[in-house]
C-alpha positions in Angstrom: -18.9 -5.6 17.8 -21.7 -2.9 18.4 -22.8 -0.3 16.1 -20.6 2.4 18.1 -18.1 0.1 17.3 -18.9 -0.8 13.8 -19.8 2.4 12.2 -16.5 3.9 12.6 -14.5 0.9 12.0 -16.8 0.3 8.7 -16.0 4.5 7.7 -12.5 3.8 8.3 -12.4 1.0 5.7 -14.4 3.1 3.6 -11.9 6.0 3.6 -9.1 3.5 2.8 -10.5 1.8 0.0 -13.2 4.0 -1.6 -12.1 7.3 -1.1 -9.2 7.5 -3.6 -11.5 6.3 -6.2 -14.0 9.1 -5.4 -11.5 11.7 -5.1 -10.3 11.1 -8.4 -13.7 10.9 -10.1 -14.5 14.1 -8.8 -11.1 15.4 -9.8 -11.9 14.3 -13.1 -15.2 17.0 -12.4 -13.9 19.5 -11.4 -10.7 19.8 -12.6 -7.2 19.4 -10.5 -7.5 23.2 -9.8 -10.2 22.0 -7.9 -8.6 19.1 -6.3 -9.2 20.2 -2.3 -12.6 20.6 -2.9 -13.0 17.2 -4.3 -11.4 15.5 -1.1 -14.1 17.6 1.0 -16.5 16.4 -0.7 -15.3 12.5 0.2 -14.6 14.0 3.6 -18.0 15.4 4.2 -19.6 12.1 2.9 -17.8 10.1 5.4 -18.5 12.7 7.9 -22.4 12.5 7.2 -22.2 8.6 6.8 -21.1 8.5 11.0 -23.5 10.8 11.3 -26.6 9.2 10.1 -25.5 5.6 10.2 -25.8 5.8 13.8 -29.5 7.1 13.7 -30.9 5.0 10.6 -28.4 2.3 10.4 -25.6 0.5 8.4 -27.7 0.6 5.0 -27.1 -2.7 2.9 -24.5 -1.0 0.6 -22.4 1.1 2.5 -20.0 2.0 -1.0 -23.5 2.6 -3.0 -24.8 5.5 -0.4 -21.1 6.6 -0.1 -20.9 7.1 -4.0 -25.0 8.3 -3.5 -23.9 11.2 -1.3 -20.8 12.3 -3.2 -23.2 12.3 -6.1 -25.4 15.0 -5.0 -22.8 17.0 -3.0 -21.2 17.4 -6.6 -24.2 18.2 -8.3 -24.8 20.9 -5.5 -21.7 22.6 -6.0 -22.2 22.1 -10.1 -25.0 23.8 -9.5 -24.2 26.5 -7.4 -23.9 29.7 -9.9 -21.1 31.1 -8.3 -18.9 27.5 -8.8 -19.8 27.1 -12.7 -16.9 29.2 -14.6 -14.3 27.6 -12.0 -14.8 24.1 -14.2 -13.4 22.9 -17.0 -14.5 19.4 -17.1 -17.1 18.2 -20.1 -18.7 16.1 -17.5 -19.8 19.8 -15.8 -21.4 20.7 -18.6 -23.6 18.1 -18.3 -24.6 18.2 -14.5 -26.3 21.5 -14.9 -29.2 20.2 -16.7 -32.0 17.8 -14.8 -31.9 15.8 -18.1 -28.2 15.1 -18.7 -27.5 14.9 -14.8 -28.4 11.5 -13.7 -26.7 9.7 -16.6 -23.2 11.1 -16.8 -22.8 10.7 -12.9 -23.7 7.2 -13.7 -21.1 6.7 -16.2 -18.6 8.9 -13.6 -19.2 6.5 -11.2 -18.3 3.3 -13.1 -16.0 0.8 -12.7 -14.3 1.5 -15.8 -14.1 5.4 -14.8 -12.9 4.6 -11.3 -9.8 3.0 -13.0 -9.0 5.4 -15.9 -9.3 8.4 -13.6 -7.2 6.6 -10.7 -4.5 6.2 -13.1 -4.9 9.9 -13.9 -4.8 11.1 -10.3 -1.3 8.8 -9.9 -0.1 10.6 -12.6 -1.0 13.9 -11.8 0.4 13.8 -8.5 3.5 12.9 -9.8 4.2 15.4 -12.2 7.5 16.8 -12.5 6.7 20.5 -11.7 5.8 18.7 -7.7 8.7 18.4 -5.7 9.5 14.6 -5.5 8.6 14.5 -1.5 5.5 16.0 -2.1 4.3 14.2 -5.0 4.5 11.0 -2.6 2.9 12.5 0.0 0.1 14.0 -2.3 -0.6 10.7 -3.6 -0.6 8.6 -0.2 -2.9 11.5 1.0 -5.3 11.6 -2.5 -5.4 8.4 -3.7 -4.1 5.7 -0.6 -6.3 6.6 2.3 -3.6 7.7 4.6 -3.9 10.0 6.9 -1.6 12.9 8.2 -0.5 11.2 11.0 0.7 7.9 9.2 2.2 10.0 6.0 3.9 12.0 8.3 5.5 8.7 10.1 6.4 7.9 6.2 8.6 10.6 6.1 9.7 10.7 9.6 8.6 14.0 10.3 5.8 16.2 11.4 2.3 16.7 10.6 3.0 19.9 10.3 5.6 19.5 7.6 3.2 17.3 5.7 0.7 19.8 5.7 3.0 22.1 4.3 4.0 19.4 1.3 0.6 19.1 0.5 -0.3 23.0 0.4 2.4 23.5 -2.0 1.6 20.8 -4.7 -1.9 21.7 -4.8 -0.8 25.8 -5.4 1.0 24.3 -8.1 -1.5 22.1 -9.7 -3.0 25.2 -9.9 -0.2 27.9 -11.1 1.1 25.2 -13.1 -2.4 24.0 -14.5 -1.4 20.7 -14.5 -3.9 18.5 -16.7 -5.7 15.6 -15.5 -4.3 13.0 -17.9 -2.1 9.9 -18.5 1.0 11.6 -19.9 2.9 11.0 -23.0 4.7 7.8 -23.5 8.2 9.6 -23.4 7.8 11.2 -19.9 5.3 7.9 -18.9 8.5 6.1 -17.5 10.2 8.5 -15.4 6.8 9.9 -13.6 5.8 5.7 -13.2 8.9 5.3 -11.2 7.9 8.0 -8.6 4.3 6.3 -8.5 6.3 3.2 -8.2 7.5 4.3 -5.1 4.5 5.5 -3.5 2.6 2.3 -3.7 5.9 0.9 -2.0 5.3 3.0 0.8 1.9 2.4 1.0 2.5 -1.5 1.3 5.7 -1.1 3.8 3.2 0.7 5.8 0.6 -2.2 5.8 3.4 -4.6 6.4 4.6 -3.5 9.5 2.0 -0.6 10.8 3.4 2.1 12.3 0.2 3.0 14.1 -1.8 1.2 16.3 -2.2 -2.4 17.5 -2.3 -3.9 14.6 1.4 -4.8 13.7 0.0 -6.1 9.7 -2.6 -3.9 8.1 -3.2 -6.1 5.2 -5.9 -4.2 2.9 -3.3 -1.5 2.7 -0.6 -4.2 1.2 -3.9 -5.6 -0.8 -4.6 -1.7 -2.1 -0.5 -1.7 -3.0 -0.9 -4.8 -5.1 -3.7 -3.6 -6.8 -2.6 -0.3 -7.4 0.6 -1.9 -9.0 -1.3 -4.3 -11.3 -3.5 -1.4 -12.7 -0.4 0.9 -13.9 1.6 -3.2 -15.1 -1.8 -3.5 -17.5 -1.5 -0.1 -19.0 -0.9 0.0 -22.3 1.3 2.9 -22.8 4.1 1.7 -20.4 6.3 -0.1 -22.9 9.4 -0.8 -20.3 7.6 -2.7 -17.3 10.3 -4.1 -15.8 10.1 -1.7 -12.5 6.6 -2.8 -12.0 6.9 -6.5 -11.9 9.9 -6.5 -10.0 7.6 -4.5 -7.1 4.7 -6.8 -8.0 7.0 -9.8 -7.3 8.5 -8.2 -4.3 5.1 -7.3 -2.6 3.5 -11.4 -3.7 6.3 -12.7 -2.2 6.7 -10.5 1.4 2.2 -10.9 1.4 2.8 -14.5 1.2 4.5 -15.0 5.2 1.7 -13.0 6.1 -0.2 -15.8 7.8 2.8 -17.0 9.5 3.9 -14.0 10.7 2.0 -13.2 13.8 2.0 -16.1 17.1 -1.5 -17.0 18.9 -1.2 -13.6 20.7 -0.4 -11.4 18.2 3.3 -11.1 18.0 5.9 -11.0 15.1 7.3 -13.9 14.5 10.9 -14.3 12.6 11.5 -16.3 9.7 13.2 -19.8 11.7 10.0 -19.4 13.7 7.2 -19.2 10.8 5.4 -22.4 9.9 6.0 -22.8 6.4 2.8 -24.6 5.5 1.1 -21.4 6.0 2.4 -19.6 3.8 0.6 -18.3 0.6 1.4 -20.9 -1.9 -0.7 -19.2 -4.8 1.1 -15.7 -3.8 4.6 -17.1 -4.0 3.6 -18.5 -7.7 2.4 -15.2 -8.9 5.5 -13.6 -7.2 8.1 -15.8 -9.0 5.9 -15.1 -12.0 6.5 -11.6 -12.2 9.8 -12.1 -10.7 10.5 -13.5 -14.4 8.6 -11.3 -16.4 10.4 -8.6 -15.1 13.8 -9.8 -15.6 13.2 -10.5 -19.5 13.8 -6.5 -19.6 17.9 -5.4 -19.9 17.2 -3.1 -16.6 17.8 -4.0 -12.8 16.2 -1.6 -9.9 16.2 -2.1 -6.1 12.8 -4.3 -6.8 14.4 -6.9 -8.0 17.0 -7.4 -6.0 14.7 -7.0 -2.9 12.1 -9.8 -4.8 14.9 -12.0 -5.4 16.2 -12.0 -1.8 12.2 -12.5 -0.8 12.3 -15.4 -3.3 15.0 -17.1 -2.1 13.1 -17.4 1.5 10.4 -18.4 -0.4 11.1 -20.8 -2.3 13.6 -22.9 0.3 12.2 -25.7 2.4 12.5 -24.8 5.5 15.2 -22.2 7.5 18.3 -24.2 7.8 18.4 -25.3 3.3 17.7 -21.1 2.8 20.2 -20.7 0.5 22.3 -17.6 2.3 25.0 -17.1 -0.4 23.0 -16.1 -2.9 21.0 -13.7 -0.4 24.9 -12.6 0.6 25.1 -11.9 -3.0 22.2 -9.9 -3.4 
């Protein structure tokens, strides 16, 4: 692959993985009222990254100079007279002096920040003043890397309607001045199951793309997973039940993977699969959460969907799949 090549494909993975963890840092900045200009910021990073990259280069850490470059187009706008009453954030307090700048965008940019603030962000864009479409499509937009086109397919409608979704739920971030937090353990579990169903989407749409040549898009099913396990290690969600039963289902469905496609590409159905291929380490995880989700007194479409994946996953081959239970189910 040559650089022409390269660059974009490497800016496209960069959007899907890194650009939800950004966004949300810079969120976190500016505050949610400010929540458009923290995805142009990504967006003008990832614009200037084709840009350069194809003059100077792929550098040696494509994330580092991605993070670089949001860095300083934040401070910028910090900076910028004009900006500084419109934030609330502590953190912008800090950026407007030389000495304090360096460090708290260091300690923005962490690991441990990238995950407290991305569980923010999931829960923001679910809050119950959104209308339930939109806070999907705010979150696959924000957070999941998708673009217009492939929310849009989501939904089965238009671009244009998407747009329109995501106009609306930012205005009411802002009327609303919805806060940039984890919320309350009594409203924790309803707003989870709406974030529940995002990352859903976001894995159905890796598992059979509805863009493209690529019929499996398998970092988005690996960003699902690990969206999932961040909200099942949160402390404040007492009833998990929901979110192993959709970690099960997703192990289980990631584990055919392999055995999915022939030699040219093509789906291939289960009688067809060569069952040797598939993820033996995945399906043990699956049947794992499969069980720690059922030791909670409440059922969900998850688990039924997990439990029909784990019967194909845990027969021999085709013909012993045990089809009465799956009937049952």
């Amino acid at each position: 692959m040559n650089n022409n090549q390269a660059i974009p494909a490497l800016v496209d993975h960069l959007f899907r993985h890194q650009s939800g963890r950004i966004i949300s840092v810079l969120t976190h900045l500016f505050g949610p009222h400010n929540l458009e200009m923290a995805e142009d910021v990504v967006q003008d990073s990832l614009l200037d990254a084709l840009k350069i990259w194809e003059y100077k280069g792929i550098p040696e850490n494509p994330s580092g100079w991605l993070y670089t470059a949001a860095k300083h187009k934040a401070l910028n706008i910090i900076n910028r007279e004009k900006y500084i009453n419109r934030f609330i954030s502590e953190s912008a307090i800090f950026l407007q002096s030389q000495w304090t700048a360096t460090p708290a965008l260091e300690l923005l940019f962490s690991e441990d920040q990238f995950a407290d603030d991305q569980l923010r962000m999931m829960f923001t864009c679910c809050h119950p003043s959104i209308s339930p479409d939109s806070q999907v499509a705010l979150t696959l937009k924000t957070l999941c890397g998708f673009n217009m086109d492939e929310i849009a397919r989501a939904f089965l409608t238009t671009e244009e309607n998407i747009n329109k979704r995501l106009v609306r739920a930012r205005q009411k971030i802002r009327d609303a001045n919805i806060a940039f937090e984890v919320p309350s353990s009594k409203e924790l579990e309803k707003r989870a199951s709406v974030v529940l169903e995002t990352i859903y989407l976001l894995f159905n749409e890796g598992y059979s793309a509805s863009k493209g040549n690529i019929l499996i898009r398998y970092e988005l099913c690996q960003e699902a997973i690990r969206l999932a396990e961040m909200i099942s290690s949160h402390a404040a969600i007492e009833n998990k039940s929901d979110v192993y039963a959709l970690l099960a289902l997703m192990m289980l469905n990631a584990s055919r993977f392999r055995a999915r496609l022939d030699a040219n590409g093509n789906i291939l159905q289960m009688a067809e699969q060569d069952r040797s291929a598939w993820d033996s380490s995945l399906i043990e995880k699956g049947l794992y959460y499969l069980e720690k989700s059922a030791s909670f007194a409440t059922i969900s479409e998850y688990h039924i969907l997990a439990a029909i994946s784990a019967n194909h996953c845990i027969a021999r081959d085709f013909e012993s799949t045990n089809w009465n239970n799956i009937l049952s189910l």
